[in-house]
C-alpha positions in Angstrom: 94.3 8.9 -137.2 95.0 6.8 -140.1 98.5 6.0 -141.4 100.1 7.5 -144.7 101.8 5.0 -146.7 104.4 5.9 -149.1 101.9 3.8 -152.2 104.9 4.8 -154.9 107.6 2.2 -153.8 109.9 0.9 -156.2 110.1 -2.4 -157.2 112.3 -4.6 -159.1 110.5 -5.7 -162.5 112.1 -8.8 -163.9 111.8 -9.9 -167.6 111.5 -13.4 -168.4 113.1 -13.4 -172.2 111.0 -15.7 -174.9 112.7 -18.2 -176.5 111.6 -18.2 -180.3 108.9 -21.2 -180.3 107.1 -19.0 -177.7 106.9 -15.7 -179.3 105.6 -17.7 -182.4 103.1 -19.2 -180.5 102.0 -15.7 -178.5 101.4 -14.5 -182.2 99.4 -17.3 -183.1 97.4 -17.3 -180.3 97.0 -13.7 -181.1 96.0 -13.9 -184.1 93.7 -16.7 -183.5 91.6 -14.9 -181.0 91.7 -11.5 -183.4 90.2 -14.1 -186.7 87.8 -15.1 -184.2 86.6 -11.9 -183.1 86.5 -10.4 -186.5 84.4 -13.7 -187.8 81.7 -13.5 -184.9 81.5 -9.3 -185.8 80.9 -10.2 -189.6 78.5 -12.7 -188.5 76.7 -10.3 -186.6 76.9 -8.0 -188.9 75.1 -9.9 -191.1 72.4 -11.2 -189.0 71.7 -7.3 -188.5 71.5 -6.9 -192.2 69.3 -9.8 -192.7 66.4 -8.8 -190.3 66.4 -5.1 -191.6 66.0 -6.6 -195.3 63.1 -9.0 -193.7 62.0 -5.7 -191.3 62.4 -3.8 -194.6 60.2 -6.1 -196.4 57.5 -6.6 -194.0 58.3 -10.2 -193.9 56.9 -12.4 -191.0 59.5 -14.8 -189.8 58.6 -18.4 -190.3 56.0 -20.1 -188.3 57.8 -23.2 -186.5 56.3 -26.8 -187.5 56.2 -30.0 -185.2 58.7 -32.2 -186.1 57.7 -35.4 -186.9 59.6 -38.6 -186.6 57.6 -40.0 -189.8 58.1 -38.9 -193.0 55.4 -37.4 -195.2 52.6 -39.2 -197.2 53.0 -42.5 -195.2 51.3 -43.5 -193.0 51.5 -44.2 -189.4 51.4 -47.8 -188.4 
């Protein structure tokens, strides 16, 4: 048969204390990724709202051109 092990032992949990310049820059970081986040949701959230106003309108997306390394009306030589 298969051993029971006791999977609740206790062990010793030691907190490393933050000196000031660290916790400041743990909230930073924080908030950095959080700004991010919330920027790449609006964004989204717009993108959404542009194709449903496009859907909305029946609006075909635009046809892709060649690029040309020549500008217009001159010619090619």
């Amino acid at each position: 048969m298969a051993e029971i092990t006791d999977t609740n032992v206790a062990t010793a949990v030691e907190v490393e204390q933050l000196t000031r310049s660290d916790m400041f820059r743990q909230i930073l970081i924080g908030v950095g990724i959080s700004s991010g986040l919330a920027l790449l949701w609006t964004m989204e959230s717009m993108r959404n709202v542009l194709f449903r106003v496009l859907n909305a309108l029946h609006l075909p997306a635009r046809r892709r051109r060649r690029g040309s390394a020549f500008p217009a009306g001159q010619a090619r030589a």
